[in-house]
C-alpha positions as CSV (number, residue, x, y, z in Angstrom):
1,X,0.0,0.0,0.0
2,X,1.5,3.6,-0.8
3,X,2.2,5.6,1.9
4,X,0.1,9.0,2.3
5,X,0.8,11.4,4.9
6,X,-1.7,14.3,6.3
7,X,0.5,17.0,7.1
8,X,-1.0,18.1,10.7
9,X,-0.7,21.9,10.0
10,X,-1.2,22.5,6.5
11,X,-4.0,19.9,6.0
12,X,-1.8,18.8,2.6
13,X,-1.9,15.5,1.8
14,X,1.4,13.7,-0.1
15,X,0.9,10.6,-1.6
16,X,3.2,8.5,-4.2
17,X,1.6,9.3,-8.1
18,X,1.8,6.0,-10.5
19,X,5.5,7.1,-11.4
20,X,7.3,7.3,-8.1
21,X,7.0,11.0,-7.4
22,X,5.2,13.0,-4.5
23,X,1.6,14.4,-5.0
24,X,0.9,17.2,-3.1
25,X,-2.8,17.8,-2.9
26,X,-4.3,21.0,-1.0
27,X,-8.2,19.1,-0.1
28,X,-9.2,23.2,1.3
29,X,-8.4,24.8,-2.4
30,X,-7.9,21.6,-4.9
31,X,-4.5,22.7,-5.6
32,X,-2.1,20.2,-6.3
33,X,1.8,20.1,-6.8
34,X,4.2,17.0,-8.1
35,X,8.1,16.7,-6.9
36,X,10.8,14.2,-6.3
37,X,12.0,13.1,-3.1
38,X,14.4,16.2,-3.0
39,X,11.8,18.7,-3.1
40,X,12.2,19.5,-7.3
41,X,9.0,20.6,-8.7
42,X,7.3,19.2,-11.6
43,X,4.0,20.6,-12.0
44,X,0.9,21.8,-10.3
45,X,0.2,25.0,-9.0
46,X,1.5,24.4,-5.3
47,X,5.5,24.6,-5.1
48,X,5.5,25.7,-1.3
49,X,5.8,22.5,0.6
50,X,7.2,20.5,3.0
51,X,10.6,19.1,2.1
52,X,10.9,16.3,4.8
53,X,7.6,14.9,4.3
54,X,8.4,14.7,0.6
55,X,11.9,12.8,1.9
56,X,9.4,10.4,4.0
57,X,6.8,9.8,1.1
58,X,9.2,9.9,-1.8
59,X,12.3,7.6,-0.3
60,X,9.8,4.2,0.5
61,X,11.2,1.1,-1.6
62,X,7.8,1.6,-3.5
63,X,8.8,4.7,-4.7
64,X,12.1,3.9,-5.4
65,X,10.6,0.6,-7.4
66,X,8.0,2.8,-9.5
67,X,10.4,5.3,-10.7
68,X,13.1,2.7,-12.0
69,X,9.9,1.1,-13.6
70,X,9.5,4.1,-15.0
71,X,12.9,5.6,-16.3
């Protein structure tokens, strides 16, 4: 199962996409923002985020498997 994290202050909620990256979805605005596990963005209109959760969502063997399936 992918891991998702609810960030406790911002309400944002990261989750692995189908390619190994970090979606960063706003649930208050429907904003969303993609990155790697080092914070780089890749789309979506939200690039303020939290860097260490992206490291704890975006570092899992799963992610890690999807993005050399990917590449």
């Amino acid at each position: 199962m992918a891991k998702v994290y609810n960030h406790p202050i911002s309400g944002f909620v990261y989750s692995l996409n189908e390619v190994g990256l970090v979606r960063v979805d706003d649930p208050a605005t429907g904003r969303h923002g993609v990155f790697d596990d080092k914070g780089t963005w890749h789309e979506g209109e939200l690039r303020d985020v939290d860097f260490q959760i992206l490291g704890w969502v975006g570092r899992t063997p799963e992610a890690r498997s999807l993005r050399e399936a990917h590449s």
